[in-house]
C-alpha positions as CSV (number, residue, x, y, z in Angstrom):
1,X,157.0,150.0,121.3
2,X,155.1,152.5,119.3
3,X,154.4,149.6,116.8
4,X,153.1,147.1,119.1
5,X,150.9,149.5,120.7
6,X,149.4,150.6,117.3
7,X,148.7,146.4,116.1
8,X,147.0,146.3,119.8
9,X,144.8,149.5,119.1
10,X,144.4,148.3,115.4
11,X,142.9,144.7,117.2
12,X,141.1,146.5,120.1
13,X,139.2,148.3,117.2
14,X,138.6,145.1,115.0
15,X,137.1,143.0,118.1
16,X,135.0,146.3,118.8
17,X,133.2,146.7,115.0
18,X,132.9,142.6,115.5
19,X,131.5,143.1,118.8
20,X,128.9,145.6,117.1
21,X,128.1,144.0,114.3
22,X,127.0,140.7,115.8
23,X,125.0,142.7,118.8
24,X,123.3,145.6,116.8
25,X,123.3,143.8,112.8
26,X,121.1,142.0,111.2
27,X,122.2,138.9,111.3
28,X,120.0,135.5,110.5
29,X,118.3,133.6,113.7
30,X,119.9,135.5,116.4
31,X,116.8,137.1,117.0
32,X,112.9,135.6,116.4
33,X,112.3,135.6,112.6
34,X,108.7,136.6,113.2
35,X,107.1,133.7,111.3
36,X,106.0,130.1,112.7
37,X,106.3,126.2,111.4
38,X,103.7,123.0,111.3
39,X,105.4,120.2,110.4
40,X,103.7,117.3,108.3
41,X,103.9,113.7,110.1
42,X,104.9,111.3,108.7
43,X,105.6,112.4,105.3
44,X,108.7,110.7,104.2
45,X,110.8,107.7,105.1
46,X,114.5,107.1,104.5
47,X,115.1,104.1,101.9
48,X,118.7,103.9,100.7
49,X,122.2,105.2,101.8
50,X,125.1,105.1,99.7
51,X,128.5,106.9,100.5
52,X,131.2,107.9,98.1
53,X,135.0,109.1,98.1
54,X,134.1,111.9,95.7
55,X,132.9,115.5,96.8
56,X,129.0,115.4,95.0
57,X,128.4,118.9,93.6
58,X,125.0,118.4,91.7
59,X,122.3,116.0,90.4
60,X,122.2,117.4,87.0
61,X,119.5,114.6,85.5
62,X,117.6,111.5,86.1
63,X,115.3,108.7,84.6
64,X,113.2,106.3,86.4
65,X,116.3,104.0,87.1
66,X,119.1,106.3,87.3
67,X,120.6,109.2,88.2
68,X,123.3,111.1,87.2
69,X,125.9,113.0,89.6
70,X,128.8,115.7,89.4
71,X,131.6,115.9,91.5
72,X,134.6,117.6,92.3
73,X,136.2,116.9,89.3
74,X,135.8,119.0,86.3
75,X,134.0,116.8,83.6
76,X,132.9,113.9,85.5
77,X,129.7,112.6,86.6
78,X,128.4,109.4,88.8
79,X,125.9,107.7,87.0
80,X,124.2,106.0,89.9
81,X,121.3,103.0,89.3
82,X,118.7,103.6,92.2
83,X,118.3,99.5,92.1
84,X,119.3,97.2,94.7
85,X,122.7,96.5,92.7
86,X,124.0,100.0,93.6
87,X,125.7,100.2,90.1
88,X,128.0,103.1,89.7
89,X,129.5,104.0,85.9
90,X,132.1,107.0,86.4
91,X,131.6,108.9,83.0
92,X,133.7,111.3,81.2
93,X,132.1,114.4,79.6
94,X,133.4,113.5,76.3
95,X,133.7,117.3,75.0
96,X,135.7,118.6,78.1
97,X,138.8,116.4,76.9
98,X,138.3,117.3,73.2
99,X,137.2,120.8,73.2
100,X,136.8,122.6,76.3
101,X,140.7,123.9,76.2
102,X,140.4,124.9,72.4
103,X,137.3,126.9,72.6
104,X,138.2,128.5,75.6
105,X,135.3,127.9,78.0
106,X,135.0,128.5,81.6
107,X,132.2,128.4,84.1
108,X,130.5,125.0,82.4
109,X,127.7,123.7,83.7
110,X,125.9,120.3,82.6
111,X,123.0,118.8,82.4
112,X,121.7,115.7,81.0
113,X,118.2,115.2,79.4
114,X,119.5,110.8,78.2
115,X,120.8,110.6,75.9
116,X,122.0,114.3,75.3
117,X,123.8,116.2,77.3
118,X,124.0,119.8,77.6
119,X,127.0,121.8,78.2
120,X,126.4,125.6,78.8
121,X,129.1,127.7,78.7
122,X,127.5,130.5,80.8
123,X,130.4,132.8,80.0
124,X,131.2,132.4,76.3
125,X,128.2,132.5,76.3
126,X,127.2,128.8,74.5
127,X,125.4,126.0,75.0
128,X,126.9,122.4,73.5
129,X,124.7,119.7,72.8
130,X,126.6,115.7,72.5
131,X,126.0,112.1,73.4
132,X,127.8,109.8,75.9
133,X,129.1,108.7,73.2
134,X,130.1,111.7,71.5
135,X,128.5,110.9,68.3
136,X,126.9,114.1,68.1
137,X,128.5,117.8,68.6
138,X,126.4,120.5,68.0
139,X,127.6,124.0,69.3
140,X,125.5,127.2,69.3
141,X,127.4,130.6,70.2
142,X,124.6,133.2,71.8
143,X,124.8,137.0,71.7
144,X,127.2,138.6,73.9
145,X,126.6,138.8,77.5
146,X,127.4,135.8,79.9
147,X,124.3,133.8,81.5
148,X,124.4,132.4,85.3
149,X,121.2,130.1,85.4
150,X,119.4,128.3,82.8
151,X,116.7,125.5,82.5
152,X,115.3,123.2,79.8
153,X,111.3,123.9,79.3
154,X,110.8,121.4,76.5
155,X,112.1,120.4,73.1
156,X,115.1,122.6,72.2
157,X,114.1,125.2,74.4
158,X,116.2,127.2,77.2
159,X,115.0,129.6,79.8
160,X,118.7,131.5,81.0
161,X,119.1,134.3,83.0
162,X,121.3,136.7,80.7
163,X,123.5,139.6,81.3
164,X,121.8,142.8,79.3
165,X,124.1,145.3,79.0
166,X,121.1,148.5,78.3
167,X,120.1,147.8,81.7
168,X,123.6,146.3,83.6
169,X,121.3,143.7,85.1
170,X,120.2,140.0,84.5
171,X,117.0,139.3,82.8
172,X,115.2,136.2,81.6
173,X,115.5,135.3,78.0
174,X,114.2,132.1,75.8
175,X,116.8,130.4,73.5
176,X,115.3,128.1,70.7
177,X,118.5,126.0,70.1
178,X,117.5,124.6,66.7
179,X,116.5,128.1,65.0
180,X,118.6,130.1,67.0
181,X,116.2,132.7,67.9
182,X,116.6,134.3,71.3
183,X,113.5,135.8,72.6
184,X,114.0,138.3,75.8
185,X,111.3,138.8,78.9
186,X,110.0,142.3,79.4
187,X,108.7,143.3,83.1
188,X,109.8,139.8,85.1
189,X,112.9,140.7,87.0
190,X,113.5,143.3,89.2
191,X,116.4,145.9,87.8
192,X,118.9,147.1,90.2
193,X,121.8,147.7,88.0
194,X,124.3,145.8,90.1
195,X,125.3,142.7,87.2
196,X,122.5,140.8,89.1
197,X,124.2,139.9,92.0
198,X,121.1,141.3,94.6
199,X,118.3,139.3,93.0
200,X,120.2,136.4,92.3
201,X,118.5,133.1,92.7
202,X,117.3,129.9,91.5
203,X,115.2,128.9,88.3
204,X,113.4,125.8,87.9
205,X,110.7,124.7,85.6
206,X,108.0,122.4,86.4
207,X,106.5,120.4,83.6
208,X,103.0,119.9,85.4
209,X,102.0,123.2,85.6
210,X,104.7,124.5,82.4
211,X,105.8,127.3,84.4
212,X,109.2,129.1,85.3
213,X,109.8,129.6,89.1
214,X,112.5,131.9,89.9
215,X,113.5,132.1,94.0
216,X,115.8,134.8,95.2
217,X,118.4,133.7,97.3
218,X,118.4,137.3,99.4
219,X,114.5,137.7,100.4
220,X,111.6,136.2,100.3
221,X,110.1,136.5,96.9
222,X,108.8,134.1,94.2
223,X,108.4,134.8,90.4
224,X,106.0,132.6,88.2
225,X,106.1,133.2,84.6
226,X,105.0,131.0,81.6
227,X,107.6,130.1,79.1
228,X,106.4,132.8,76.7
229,X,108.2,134.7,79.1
230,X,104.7,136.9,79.5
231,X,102.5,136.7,82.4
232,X,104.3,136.8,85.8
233,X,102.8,136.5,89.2
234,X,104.8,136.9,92.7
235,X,104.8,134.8,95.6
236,X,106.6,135.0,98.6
237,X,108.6,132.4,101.0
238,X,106.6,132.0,104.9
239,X,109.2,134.1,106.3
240,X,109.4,138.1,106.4
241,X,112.3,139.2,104.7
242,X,110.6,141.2,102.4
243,X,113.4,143.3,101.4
244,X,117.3,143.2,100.5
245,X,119.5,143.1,103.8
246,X,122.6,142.7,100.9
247,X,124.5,145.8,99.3
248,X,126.4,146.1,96.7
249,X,128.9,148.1,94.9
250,X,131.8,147.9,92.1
251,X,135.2,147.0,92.9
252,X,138.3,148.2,90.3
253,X,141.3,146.0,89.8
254,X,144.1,146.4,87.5
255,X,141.8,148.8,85.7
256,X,138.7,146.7,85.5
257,X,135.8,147.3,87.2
258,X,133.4,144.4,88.4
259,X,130.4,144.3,91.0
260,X,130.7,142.5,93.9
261,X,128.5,142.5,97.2
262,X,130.2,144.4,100.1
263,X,128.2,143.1,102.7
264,X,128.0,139.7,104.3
265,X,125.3,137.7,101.9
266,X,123.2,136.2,104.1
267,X,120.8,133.8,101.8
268,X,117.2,133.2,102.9
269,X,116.7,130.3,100.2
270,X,119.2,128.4,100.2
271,X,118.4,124.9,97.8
272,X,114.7,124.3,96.3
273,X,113.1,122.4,93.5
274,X,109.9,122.6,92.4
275,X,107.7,119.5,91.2
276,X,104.2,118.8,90.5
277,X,102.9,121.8,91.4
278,X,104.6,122.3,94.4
279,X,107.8,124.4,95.8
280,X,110.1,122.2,98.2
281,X,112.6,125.3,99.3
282,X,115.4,124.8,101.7
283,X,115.1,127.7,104.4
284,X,118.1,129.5,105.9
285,X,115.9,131.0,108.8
286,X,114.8,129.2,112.0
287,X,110.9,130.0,112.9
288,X,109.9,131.2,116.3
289,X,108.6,128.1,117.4
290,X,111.9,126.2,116.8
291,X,114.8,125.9,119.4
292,X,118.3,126.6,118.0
293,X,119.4,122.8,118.7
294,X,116.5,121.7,116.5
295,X,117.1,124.0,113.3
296,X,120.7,122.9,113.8
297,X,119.8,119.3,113.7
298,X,117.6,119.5,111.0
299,X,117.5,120.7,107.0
300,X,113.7,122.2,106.7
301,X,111.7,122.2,103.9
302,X,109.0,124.8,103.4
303,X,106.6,123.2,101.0
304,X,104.6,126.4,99.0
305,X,101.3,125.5,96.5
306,X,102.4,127.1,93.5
307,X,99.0,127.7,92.3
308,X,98.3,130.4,95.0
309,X,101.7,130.8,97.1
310,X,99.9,129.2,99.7
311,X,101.9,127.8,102.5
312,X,101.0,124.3,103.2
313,X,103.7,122.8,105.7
314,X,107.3,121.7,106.1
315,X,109.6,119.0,106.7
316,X,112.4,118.0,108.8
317,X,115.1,116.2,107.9
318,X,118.4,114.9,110.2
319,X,121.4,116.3,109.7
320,X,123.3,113.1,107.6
321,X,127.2,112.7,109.4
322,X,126.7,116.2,110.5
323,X,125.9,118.0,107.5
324,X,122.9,119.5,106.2
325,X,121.5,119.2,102.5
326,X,123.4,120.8,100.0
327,X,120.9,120.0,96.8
328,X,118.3,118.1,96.5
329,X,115.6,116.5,93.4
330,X,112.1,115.2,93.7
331,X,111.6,112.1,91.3
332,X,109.4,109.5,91.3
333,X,107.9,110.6,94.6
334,X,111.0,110.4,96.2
335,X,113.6,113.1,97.3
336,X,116.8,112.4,96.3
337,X,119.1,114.7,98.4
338,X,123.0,114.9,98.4
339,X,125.4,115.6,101.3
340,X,129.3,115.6,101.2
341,X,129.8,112.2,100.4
342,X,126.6,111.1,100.5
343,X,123.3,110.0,99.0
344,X,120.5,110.2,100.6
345,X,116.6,108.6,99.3
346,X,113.8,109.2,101.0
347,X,110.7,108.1,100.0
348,X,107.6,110.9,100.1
349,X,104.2,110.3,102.0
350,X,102.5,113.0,99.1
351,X,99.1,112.0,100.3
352,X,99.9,113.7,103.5
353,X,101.0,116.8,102.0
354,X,98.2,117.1,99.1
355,X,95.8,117.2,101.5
356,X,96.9,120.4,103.0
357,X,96.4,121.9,99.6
């Protein structure tokens, strides 16, 4: 008896802290945001639909007639023509069945620039360079401490965020993969000491304007630097999370210790790309003047002129089979955004959106 009584006191307590946390936390769109949405009209149009049996992870490169996919499966991406034909190659990473056991690697990520492809072993750390055909095999081993974002800013060069053990944080560093020269950034990020899990974000690089963007994933902020990994100027997201709502702490196992967050991560930027200029970011917050039903419904893009933060507008897209975005690209004045299963095109009215700027 004395055993059941203590699992129902033990649940009584559990559904009281739940109770509490979800009426006096901070928790994402119960309560009004504080900032308010205009929506562009008539800015885009859907074009093509395609559907697929695979779970798509990530567009990791296009041309102007094709783009290439990952899915599920480690090593293997969709190469997809964006022509009436629909014509879909399923390619093999040629490295991962020749070399990714024997070296050792984990946490690959790829990305194509035709007819290379990247492989960057963020935790080696390394970054392979081959051909579809595997004719070429370059591998360059970087100085110790793994890397969790990276982006190609031109010719054999790589903007990562690295590990830096002096200040047990992530900063931003330029890799020149033909020299082998590895330049770090001084006075970009923010240092919290926590292995970079708080200020953890997104990198992009636009080739218009030649700048790094950086968008945290926890708060609203926005970091343009130049690839010389210099100048830096902050931004910020419309929305007023202007400071960390995440904690963390480190967590020992088996005599190692490792940080980890040890309180719900609620992300305020959830997807974004940045092209011509502009930022297209994927918001996790619903504005004042939007019902719940409607931020549901929709995936909203915030749409921020990167020459001045300014922000110019957003867009709404439907919900595809009940799902929201998980990544999108902008190419070709189109926005190529992935689902589940599915590919979505939708072709961009930029007109109506420049002249907001």
């Amino acid at each position: 008896m004395k055993s059941y009584l203590y699992l129902l006191m033990l649940s009584l307590l559990a559904f009281f802290i739940i109770w509490m946390v979800f009426h006096f936390g901070e928790i994402p769109n119960k309560r009004d945001n504080g900032f308010k949405r205009h929506y562009f009209l008539k800015s885009y149009s859907q074009t093509h639909v395609m559907d697929f049996k695979d779970t798509l992870h990530e567009i990791i490169g296009s041309t102007r007639s094709t783009i290439y996919i990952t899915t599920a499966t480690s090593g293997e991406v969709l190469e997809i023509g964006e022509n009436v034909s629909n014509k879909i190659k399923r390619i093999k990473i040629p490295f991962f069945s020749r070399f990714h056991d024997s070296l050792q690697l984990s946490s690959v990520a790829i990305k194509i620039d035709s007819p290379d492809i990247y492989l960057f072993a963020e935790n080696k750390p390394a970054i392979i360079k081959t051909t579809f055909d595997s004719t070429l095999f370059e591998i360059r081993i970087l100085p110790p401490g793994p890397f969790s974002r990276e982006v190609m800013a031109g010719d054999d060069c790589f903007i990562l965020r690295k590990f830096e053990a002096r200040v047990t944080d992530q900063i931003f560093v330029r890799y020149n993969f033909s020299t082998g020269r590895l330049k770090k950034e001084e006075n970009i990020s923010e240092i919290y000491g926590d292995g970079g899990i708080k200020s953890d974000g997104q990198l992009h690089f636009d080739v218009e304007t030649r700048k790094l963007y950086y968008i945290y994933y926890y708060k609203n902020l926005l970091l343009s630097f130049d690839t010389a990994l210099n100048s830096v100027n902050k931004f910020f997201s419309i929305d007023t999370i202007s400071s960390f709502k995440i904690r963390t702490g480190i967590v020992k196992n088996n005599g190692t210790a490792a940080y980890t967050n040890i309180t719900p991560a609620n992300i305020i930027n959830k997807v974004n790309c940045v092209k011509n200029g502009l930022l297209f970011n994927m918001s996790a917050l619903r504005a004042d003047n939007e019902s719940d039903k409607f931020f549901s419904d929709n995936s909203i893009l915030d749409i921020i002129d990167l020459r001045n933060g300014v922000y110019l507008g957003s867009i709404s897209l439907p919900t595809f089979n009940g799902s929201k975005l998980s990544k999108f690209i902008i190419s070709n004045n189109r926005l190529i955004g992935l689902y589940t299963n599915s590919m979505v095109i939708y072709d961009l009215n930029l007109d109506v959106i420049r002249k907001a700027q």
